[in-house]
Residue frames as qw, qx, qy, qz and C-alpha x, y, z in Angstrom:
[[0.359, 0.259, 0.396, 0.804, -89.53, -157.06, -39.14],
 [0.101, -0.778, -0.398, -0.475, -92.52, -154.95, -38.08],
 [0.595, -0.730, -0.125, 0.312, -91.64, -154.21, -34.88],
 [0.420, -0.273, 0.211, 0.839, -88.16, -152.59, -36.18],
 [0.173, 0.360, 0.275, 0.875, -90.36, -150.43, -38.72],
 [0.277, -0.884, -0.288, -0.241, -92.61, -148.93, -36.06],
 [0.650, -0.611, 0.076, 0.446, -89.77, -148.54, -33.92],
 [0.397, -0.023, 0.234, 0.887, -87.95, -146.38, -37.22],
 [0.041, 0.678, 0.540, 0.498, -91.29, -144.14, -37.31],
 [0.275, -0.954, -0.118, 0.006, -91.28, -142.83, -34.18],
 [0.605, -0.183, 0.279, 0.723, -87.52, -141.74, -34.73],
 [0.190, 0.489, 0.584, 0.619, -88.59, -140.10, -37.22],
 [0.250, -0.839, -0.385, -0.291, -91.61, -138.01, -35.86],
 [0.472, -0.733, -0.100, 0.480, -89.10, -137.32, -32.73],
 [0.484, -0.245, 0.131, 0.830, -86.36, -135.91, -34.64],
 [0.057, 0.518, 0.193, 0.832, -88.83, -133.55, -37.06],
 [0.472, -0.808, -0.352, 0.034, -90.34, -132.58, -33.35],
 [0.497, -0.440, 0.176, 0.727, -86.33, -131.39, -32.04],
 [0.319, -0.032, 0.214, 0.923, -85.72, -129.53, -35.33],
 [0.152, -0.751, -0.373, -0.524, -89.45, -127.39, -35.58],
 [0.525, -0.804, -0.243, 0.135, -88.53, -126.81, -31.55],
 [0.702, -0.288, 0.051, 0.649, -85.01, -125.51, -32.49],
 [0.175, 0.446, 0.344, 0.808, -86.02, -123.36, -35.35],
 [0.188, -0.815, -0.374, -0.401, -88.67, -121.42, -33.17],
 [0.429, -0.840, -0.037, 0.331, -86.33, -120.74, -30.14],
 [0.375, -0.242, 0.071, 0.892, -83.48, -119.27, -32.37],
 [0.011, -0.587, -0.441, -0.679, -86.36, -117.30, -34.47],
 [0.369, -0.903, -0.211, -0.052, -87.72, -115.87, -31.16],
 [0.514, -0.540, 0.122, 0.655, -83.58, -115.29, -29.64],
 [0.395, 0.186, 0.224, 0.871, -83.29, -113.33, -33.16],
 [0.069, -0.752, -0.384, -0.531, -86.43, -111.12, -32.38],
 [0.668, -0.701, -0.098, 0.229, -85.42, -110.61, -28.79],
 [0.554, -0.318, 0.055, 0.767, -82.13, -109.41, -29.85],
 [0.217, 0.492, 0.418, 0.732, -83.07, -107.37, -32.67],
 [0.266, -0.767, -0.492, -0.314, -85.37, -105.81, -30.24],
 [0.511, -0.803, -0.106, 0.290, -83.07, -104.69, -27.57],
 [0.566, 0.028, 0.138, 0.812, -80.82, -103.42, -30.19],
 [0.108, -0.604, -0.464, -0.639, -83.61, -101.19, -31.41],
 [0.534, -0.744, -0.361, -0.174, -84.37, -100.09, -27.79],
 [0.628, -0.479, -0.086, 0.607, -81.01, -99.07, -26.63],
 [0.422, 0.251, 0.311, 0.813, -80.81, -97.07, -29.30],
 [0.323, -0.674, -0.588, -0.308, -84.15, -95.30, -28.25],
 [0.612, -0.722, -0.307, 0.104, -83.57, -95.18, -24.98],
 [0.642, -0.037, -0.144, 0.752, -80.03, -93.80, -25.10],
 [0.011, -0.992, -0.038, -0.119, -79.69, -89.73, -24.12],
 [0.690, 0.271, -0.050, 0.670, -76.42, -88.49, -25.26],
 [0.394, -0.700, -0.224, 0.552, -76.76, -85.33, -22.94],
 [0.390, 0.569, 0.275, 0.670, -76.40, -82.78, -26.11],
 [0.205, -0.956, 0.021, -0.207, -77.53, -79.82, -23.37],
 [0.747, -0.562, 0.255, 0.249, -73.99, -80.76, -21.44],
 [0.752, 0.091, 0.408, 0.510, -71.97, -80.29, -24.59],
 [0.194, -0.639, 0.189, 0.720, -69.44, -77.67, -26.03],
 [0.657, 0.328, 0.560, 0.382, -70.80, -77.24, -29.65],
 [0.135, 0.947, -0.160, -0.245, -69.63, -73.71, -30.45],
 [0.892, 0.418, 0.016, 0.170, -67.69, -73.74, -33.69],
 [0.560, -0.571, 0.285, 0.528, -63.76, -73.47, -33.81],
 [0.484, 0.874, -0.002, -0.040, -62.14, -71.03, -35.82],
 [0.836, -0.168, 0.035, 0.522, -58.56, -71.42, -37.01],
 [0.015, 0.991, -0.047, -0.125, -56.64, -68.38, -36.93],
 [0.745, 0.482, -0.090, 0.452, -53.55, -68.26, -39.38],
 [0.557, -0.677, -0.203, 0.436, -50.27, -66.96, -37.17],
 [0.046, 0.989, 0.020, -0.136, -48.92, -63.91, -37.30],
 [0.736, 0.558, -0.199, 0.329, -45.92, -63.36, -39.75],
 [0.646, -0.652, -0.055, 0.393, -42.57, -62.58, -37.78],
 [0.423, 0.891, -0.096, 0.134, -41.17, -59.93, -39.21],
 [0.749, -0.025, -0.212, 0.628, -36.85, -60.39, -39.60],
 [0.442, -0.718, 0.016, 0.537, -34.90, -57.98, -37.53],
 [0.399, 0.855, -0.326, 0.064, -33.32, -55.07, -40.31],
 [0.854, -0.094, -0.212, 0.466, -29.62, -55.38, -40.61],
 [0.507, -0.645, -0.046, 0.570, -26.93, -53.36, -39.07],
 [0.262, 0.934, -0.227, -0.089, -25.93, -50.26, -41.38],
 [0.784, 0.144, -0.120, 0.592, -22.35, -50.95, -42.44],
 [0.262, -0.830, 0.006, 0.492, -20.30, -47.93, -40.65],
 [0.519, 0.845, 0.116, 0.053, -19.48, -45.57, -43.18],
 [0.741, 0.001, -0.183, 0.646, -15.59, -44.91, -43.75],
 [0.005, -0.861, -0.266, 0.434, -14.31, -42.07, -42.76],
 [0.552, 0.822, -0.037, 0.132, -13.34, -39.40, -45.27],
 [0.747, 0.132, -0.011, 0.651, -9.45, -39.45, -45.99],
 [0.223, -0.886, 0.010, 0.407, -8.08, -36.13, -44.17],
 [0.549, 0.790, -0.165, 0.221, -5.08, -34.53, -46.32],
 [0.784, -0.436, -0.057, 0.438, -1.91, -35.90, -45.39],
 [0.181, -0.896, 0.236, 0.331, 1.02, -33.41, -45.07],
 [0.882, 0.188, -0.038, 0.430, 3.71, -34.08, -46.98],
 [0.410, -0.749, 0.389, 0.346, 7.25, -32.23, -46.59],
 [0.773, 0.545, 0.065, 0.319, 9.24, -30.81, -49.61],
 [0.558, -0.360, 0.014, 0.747, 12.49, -29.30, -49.76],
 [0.545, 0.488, 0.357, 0.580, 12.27, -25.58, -50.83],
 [0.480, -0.066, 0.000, 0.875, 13.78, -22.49, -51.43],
 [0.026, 0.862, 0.436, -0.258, 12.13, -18.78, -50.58],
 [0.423, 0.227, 0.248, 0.842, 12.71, -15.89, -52.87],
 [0.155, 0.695, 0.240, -0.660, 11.18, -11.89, -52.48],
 [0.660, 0.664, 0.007, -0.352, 11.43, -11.77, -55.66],
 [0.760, -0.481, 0.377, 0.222, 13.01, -13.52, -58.92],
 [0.219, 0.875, -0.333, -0.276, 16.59, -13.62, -60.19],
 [0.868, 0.487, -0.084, -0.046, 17.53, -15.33, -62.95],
 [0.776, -0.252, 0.316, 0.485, 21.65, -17.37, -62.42],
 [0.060, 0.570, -0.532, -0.623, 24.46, -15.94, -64.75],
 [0.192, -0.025, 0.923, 0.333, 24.21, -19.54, -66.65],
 [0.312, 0.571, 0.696, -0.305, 20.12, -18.80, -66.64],
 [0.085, 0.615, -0.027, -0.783, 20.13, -15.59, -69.02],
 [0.524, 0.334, 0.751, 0.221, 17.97, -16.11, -71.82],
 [0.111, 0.878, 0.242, 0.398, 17.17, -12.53, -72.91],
 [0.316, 0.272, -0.367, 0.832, 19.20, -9.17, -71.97],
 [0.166, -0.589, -0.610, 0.503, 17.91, -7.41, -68.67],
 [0.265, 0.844, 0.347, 0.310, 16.08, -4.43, -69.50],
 [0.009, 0.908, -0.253, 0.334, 18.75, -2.12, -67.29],
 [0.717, 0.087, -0.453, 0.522, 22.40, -2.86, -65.99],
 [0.266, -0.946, 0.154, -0.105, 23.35, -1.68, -62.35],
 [0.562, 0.564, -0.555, 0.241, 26.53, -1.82, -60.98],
 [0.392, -0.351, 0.578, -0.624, 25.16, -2.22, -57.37],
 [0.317, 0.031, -0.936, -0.153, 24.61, -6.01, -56.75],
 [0.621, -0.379, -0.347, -0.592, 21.14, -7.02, -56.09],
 [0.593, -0.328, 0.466, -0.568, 20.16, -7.88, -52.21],
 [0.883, -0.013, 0.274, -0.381, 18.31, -10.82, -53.34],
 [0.290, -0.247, 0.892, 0.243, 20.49, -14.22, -54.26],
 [0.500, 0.194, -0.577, -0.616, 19.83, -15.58, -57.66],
 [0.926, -0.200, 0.018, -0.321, 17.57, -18.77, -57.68],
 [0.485, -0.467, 0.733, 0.099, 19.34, -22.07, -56.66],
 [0.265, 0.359, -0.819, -0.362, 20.06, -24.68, -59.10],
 [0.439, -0.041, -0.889, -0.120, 18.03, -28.02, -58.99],
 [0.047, -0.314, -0.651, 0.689, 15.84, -26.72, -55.71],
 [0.005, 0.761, 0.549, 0.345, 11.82, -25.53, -56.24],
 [0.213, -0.067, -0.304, 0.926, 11.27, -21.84, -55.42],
 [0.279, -0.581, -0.717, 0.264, 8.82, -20.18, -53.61],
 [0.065, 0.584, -0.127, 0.799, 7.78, -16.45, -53.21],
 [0.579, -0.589, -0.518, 0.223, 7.82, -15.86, -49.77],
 [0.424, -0.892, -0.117, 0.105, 8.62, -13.10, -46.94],
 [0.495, -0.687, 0.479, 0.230, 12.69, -13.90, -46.82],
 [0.619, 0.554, -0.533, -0.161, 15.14, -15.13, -49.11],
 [0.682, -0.418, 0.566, -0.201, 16.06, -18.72, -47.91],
 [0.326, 0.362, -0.776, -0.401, 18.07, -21.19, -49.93],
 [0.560, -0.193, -0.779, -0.206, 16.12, -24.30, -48.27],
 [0.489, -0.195, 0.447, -0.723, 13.26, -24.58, -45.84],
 [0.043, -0.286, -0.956, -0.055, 11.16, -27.99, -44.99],
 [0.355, -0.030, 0.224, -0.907, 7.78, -26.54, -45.01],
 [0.073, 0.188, 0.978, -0.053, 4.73, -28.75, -44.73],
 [0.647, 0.208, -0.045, -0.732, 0.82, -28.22, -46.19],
 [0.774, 0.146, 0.553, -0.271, -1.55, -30.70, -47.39],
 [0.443, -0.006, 0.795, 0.414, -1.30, -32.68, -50.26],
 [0.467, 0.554, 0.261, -0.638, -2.64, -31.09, -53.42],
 [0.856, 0.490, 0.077, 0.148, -2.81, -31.71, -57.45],
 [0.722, 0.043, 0.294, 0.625, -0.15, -32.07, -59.53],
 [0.297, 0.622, 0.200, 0.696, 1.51, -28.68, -60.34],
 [0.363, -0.869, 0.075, -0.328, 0.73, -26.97, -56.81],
 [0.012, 0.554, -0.695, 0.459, 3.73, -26.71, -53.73],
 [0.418, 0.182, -0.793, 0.403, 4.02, -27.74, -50.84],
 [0.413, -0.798, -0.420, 0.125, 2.73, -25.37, -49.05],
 [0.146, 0.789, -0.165, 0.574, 3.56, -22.20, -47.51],
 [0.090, 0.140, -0.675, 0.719, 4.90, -21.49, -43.90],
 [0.328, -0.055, 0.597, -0.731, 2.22, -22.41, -41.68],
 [0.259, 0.336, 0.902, 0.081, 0.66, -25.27, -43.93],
 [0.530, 0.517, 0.044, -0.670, -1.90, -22.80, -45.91],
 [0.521, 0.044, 0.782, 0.339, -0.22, -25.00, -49.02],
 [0.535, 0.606, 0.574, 0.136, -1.37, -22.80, -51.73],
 [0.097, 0.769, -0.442, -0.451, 1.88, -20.41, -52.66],
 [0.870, 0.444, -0.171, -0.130, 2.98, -21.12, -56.27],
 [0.670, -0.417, 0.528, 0.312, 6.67, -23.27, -56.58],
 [0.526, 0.733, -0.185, -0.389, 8.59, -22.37, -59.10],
 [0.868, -0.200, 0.297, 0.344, 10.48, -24.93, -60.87],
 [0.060, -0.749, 0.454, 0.479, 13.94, -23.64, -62.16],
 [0.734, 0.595, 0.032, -0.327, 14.15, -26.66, -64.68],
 [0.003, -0.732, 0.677, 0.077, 17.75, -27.37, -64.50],
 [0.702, -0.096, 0.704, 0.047, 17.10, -31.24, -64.14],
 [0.080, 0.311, -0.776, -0.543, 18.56, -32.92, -67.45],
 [0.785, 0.190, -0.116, -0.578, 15.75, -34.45, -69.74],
 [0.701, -0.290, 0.652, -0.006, 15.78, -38.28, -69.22],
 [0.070, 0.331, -0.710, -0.618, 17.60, -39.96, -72.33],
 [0.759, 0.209, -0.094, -0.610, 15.15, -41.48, -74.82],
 [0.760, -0.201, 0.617, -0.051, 14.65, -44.72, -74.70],
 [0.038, -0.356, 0.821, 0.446, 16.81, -47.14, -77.20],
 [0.844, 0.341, 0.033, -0.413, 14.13, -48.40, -80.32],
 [0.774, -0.040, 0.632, -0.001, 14.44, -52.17, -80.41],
 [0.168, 0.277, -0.694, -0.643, 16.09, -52.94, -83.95],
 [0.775, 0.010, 0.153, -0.613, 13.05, -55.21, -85.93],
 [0.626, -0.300, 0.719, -0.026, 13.18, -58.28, -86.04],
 [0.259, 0.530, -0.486, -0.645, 13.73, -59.76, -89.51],
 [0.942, 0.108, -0.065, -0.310, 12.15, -63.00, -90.97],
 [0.751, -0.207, 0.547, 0.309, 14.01, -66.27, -91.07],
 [0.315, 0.701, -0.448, -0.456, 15.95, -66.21, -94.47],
 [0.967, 0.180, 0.180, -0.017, 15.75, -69.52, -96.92],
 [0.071, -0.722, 0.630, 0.277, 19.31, -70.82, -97.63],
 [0.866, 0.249, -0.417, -0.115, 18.16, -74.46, -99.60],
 [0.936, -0.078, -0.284, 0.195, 20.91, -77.14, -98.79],
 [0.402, -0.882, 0.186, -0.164, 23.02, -76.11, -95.74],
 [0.954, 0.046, -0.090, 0.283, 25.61, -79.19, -96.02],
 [0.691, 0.157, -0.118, 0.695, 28.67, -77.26, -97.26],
 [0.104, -0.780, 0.116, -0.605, 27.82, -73.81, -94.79],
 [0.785, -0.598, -0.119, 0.109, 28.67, -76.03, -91.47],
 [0.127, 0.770, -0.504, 0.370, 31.37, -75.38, -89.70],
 [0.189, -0.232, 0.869, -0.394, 30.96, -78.75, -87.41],
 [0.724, 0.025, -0.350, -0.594, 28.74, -81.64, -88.73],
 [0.395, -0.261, 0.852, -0.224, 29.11, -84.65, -86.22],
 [0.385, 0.040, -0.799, -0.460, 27.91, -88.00, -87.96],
 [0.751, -0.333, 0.018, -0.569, 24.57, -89.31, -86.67],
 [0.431, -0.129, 0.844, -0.291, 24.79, -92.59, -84.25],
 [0.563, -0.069, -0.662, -0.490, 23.41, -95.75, -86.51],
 [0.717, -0.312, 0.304, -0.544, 20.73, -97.50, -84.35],
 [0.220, -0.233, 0.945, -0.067, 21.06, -100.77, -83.60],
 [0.604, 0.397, 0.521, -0.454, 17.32, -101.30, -84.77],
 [0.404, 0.728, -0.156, -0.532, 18.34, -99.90, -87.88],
 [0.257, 0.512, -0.766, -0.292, 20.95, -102.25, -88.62],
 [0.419, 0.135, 0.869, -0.227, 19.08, -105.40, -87.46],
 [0.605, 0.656, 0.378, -0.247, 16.44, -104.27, -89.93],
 [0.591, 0.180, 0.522, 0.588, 19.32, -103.67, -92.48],
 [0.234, 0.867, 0.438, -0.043, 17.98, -100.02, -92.95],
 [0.470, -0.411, 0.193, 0.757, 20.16, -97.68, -94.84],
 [0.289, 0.609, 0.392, 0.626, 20.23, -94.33, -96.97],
 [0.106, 0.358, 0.145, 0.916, 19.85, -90.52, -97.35],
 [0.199, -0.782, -0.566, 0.166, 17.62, -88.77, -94.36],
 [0.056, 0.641, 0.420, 0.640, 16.58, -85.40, -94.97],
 [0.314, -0.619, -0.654, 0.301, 16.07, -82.64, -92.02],
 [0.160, 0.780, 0.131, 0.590, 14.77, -79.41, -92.02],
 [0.517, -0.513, -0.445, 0.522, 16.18, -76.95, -89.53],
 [0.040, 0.936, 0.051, 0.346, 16.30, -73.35, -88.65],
 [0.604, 0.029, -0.235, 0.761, 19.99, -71.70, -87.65],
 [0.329, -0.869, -0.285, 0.235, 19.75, -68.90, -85.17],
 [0.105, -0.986, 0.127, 0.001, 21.69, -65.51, -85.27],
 [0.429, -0.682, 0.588, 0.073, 24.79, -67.21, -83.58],
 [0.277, 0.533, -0.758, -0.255, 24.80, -69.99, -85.93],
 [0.269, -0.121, 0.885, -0.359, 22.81, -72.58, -83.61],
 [0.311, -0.310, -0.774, -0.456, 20.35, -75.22, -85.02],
 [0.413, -0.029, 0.344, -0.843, 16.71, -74.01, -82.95],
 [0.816, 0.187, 0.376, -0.398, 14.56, -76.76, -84.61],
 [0.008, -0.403, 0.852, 0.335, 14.98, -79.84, -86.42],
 [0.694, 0.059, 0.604, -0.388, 12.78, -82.12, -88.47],
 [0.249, -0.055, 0.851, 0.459, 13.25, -85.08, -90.69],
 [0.560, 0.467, -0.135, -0.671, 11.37, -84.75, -94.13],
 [0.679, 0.402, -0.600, -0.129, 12.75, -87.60, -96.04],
 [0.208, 0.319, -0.907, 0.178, 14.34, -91.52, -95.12],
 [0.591, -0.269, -0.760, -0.033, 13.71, -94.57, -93.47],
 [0.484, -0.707, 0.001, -0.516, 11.51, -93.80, -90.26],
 [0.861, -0.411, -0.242, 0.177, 14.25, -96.33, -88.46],
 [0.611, -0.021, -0.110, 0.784, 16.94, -93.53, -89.11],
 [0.043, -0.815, -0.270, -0.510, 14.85, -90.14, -88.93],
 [0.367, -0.889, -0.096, -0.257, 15.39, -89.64, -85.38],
 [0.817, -0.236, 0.087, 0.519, 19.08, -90.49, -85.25],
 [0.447, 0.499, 0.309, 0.675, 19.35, -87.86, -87.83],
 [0.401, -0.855, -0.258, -0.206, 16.90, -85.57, -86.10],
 [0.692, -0.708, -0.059, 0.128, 19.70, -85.35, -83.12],
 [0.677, -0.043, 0.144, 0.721, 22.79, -84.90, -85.07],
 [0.340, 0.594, 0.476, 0.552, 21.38, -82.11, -86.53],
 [0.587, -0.794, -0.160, -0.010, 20.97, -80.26, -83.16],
 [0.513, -0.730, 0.160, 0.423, 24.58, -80.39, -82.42],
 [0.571, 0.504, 0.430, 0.485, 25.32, -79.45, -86.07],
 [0.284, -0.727, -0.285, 0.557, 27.03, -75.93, -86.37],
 [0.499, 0.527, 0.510, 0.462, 27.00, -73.24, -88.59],
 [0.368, 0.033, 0.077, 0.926, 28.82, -70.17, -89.54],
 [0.216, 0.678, 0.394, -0.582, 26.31, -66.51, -88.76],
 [0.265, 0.581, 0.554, 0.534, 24.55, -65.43, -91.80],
 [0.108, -0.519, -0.113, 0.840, 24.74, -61.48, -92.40],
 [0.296, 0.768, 0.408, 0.395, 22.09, -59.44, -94.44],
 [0.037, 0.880, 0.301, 0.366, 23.25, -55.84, -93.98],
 [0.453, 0.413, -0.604, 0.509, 25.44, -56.49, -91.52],
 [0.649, -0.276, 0.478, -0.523, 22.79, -57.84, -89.09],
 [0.165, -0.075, 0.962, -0.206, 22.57, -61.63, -88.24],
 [0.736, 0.000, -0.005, -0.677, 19.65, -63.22, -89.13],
 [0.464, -0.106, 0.880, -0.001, 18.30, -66.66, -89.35],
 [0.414, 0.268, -0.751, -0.439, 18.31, -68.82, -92.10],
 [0.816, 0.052, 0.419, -0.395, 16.15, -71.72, -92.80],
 [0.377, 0.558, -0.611, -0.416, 17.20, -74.78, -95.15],
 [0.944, -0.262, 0.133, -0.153, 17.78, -78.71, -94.72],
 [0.080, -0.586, 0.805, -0.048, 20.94, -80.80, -94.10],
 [0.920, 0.181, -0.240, -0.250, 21.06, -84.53, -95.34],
 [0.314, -0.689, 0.645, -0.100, 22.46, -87.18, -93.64],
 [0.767, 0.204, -0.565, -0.227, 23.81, -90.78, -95.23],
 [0.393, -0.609, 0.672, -0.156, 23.92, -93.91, -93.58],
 [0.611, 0.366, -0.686, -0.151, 25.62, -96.81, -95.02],
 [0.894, -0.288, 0.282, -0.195, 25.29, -100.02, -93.47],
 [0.035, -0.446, 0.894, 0.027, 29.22, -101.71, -93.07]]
C-alpha cells in the first residue's frame, strides 16, 4: 500500500514539472513573436522618395455644344399669274339703240365711225375698235381688267351690264307646329286590326290599348306609343298603329300634322 502511494507522488511532482515547462516556452514563443512583429514594422522602408505623391485634380468635361438647325428654305413669293379674258376695245363710248337711257345732247345724221358697245362682252378703252380680243395681264383685285395689250393690266373694263339679275331665291314656307286632334278613330281612312299575341291569350289578357301617335302631312303615322292597356297587348297595338292611315289635315290650305291617340280593343274569343 505504501509503495503505490510513493509511486502516486512522484506522478504528481512530474506532471506539475511538464506543465510550469510548457507555460514558459509558449510565454517566451509569445514574446519572440510579438517582438518580430514590432521589428518588421521598424525596420520596413516604404521608399516614400520613389513615389508619385502630387495631388490629382479632376477636371469637369467640356460641354458639347448641339449643332444649330438647318433654316427652313423660305417659300418663294407667288409671282402674278396671267389670266386671259375675253374683251372688247372701244376709242371711245357708244351707248346700243336698246341702251338709251337719257336723250343725246345733239342728233347727226352722219353715222358714227365707232360701233356701239357689244352686248354681254367687257369693254375696254383702247387704240382700235375691236369687238373681241384675248388679252392677258396679271391678276389683280376685284373690279380691275384684264389687262391691256402688252400685259400692263391696268386699263379700266367697262361692264355693259346686260347680264339678267339672278332670280331670288324661293323663301322656304315655315314650318308649322304639330296640331292636337284628341281621338283619331273615326278620321282613318285604313285601320288594320292589331295581331293578338299568343302570350296574350295564354295569359287570358284582354281590353282597350291606348296609343299616341303623330300623322304627317301625307296622312302617315311618324311615331307611335302606347299610353294605356295590358303591357301583354301594348306592343301589338304599337304596330298596328304604324300601318294605320289617315286622311291630310288642312289649316289654310297647307298640310300639317296632327297629333292625337287611336284605341285599339282586343277581345279574347
Amino acid at each position: 500500500m505504501f509503495d503505490n502511494l510513493v509511486e502516486s507522488n512522484s506522478h504528481a511532482g512530474d506532471i506539475k514539472r511538464k506543465g510550469s515547462f510548457f507555460l514558459g516556452a509558449m510565454a517566451l514563443y509569445g514574446v519572440l513573436i510579438v517582438g518580430l512583429a514590432i521589428g518588421s514594422i521598424l525596420l520596413y522602408d516604404a521608399h516614400l522618395e520613389n513615389q508619385n505623391l502630387e495631388l490629382v485634380t479632376l477636371v469637369a468635361p467640356v460641354p458639347v455644344q448641339a449643332a444649330p438647325e438647318p433654316e427652313a428654305p423660305k417659300p418663294a413669293e407667288s409671282q402674278p399669274k396671267p389670266t386671259t379674258q375675253e374683251v372688247a376695245t372701244r376709242t371711245e363710248f357708244v351707248a346700243r339703240v336698246d341702251q338709251l337711257t337719257k336723250e343725246p345732247p345733239q342728233v347727226s345724221a352722219v353715222a358714227s365711225k365707232v360701233p356701239p358697245i357689244p352686248k354681254g362682252v367687257p369693254v375696254r378703252l383702247g387704240t382700235s375698235d375691236t369687238d373681241v380680243a384675248r388679252v392677258s395681264g396679271p391678276v389683280g383685285p376685284t373690279g380691275t381688267g384684264g389687262g391691256v395689250v402688252g400685259g400692263t393690266g391696268t386699263s379700266p373694263i367697262v361692264n355693259t351690264g346686260d347680264e339678267p339679275p339672278p332670280p331670288p331665291k324661293p323663301t322656304p314656307a315655315p314650318k308649322r307646329a304639330p296640331v292636337s286632334g284628341g281621338v283619331l278613330n273615326g278620321k282613318a281612312v285604313s285601320k288594320p286590326n292589331p295581331t293578338y299575341p299568343p302570350i296574350a291569350k295564354a295569359a287570358r289578357a284582354s281590353g282597350t290599348v291606348v296609343v299616341q301617335i303623330t300623322v304627317d302631312e301625307s296622312g302617315k303615322v311618324v311615331s307611335a306609343r302606347a299610353v294605356s292597356g295590358h303591357p301583354l297587348l301594348q306592343q301589338a297595338a304599337t304596330q298596328a298603329a304604324y300601318q294605320t292611315r289617315f286622311s291630310p289635315t288642312m289649316l289654310s290650305g297647307q298640310p300639317v300634322k296632327v297629333t292625337g291617340t287611336i284605341s285599339f280593343n282586343f277581345v279574347l274569343q
